[in-house]
N, C-alpha and C positions, 0 to 999 in steps of 0.2 A: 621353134616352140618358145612359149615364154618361159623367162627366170620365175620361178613362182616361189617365195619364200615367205608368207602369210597365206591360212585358213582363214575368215572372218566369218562367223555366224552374226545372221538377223533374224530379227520376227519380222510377218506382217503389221503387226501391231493392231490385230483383230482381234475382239473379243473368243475366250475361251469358247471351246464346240464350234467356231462357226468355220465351216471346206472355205477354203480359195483355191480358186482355179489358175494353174501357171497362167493360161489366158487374161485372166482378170488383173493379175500385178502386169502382165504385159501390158496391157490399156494403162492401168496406173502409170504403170515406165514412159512409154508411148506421150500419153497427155503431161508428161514432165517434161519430154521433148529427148527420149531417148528415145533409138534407134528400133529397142528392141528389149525385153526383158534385161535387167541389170544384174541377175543374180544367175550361178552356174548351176546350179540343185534348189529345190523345194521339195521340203520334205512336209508330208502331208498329214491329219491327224490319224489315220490307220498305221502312218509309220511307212506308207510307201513313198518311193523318192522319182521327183520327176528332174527331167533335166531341163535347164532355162538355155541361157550362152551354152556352146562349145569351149571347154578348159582351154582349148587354143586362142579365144575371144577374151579382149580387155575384157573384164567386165564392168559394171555402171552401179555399186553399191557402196562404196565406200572413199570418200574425194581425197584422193592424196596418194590411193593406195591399190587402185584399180588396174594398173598395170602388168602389178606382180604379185596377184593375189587370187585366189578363188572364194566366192562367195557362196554363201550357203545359209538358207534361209527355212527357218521353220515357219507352219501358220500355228498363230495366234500372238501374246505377246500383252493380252491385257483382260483383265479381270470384267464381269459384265457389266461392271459401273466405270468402265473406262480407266483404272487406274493399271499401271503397268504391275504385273507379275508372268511366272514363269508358269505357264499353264500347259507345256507339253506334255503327252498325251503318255505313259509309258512304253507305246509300238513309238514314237516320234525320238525319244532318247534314246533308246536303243537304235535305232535306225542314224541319229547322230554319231554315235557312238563306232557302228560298224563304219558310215561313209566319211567320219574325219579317218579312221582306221587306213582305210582302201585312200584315201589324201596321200598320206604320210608316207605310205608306201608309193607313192606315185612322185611326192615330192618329200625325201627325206630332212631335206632343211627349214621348210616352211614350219612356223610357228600357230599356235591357234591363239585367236582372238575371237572377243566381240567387238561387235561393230561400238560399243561405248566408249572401247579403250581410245576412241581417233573423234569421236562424237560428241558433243554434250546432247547423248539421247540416253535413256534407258534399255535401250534395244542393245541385247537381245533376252533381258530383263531375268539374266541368269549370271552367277559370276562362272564365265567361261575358263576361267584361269584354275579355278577350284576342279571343275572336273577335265580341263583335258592340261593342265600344265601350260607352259610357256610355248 
């Protein structure tokens, strides 16, 4: 198994309201020239979570930090005028909420981030350090 000692949340970076389909970021991943979706959970606007990689798979979200980390991505990520804000849904925070929870318990010493903290992006266009700590 891997050492996993980072959470990182992302957005799709989709405008507010709009489903993605784990398939649909797979094709995105895919035509980037990954193997296979790059994130290990996508959690949905009803707040249900689907799963991308296997926790046991590098994952392909985050360059530098893919090896020992689990990714975790919400949809949306931008306002309908294209500008980045936090447009999770209240079943989508919650549902973060519980599966960084069920993480932590899985791996006690991993930290949570967003993907900003390693990126010059605004994703996951929330400060992740305010609601889950270091």
């Amino acid at each position: 198994m891997r050492n996993i000692n980072k959470i990182i949340i992302h957005c799709t970076a989709t405008p507010a309201g709009r489903e993605v389909a784990v398939s649909e970021i797979d094709c995105w991943h895919r035509a980037r020239g990954f193997r296979c979706i790059g994130y290990h959970y996508v959690i949905h606007l009803d707040g249900s979570i689907e799963r991308g990689r296997h926790e046991s798979e590098t994952g392909a979200h985050c360059k530098g930090f893919n090896s020992h980390s689990i990714g975790v991505c919400y949809v949306g990520g931008l306002e309908a005028s294209g500008n980045p804000a936090d447009t999770r849904t209240p079943a989508q925070k919650k549902a973060l909420v519980k599966l960084v929870a069920e993480l932590r318990g899985r791996y006690p010493q991993a930290t949570v981030h967003g993907h900003n903290e390693f990126a010059a992006k605004a994703c996951p266009c929330f400060r992740v350090r305010d609601e889950f700590g270091g």
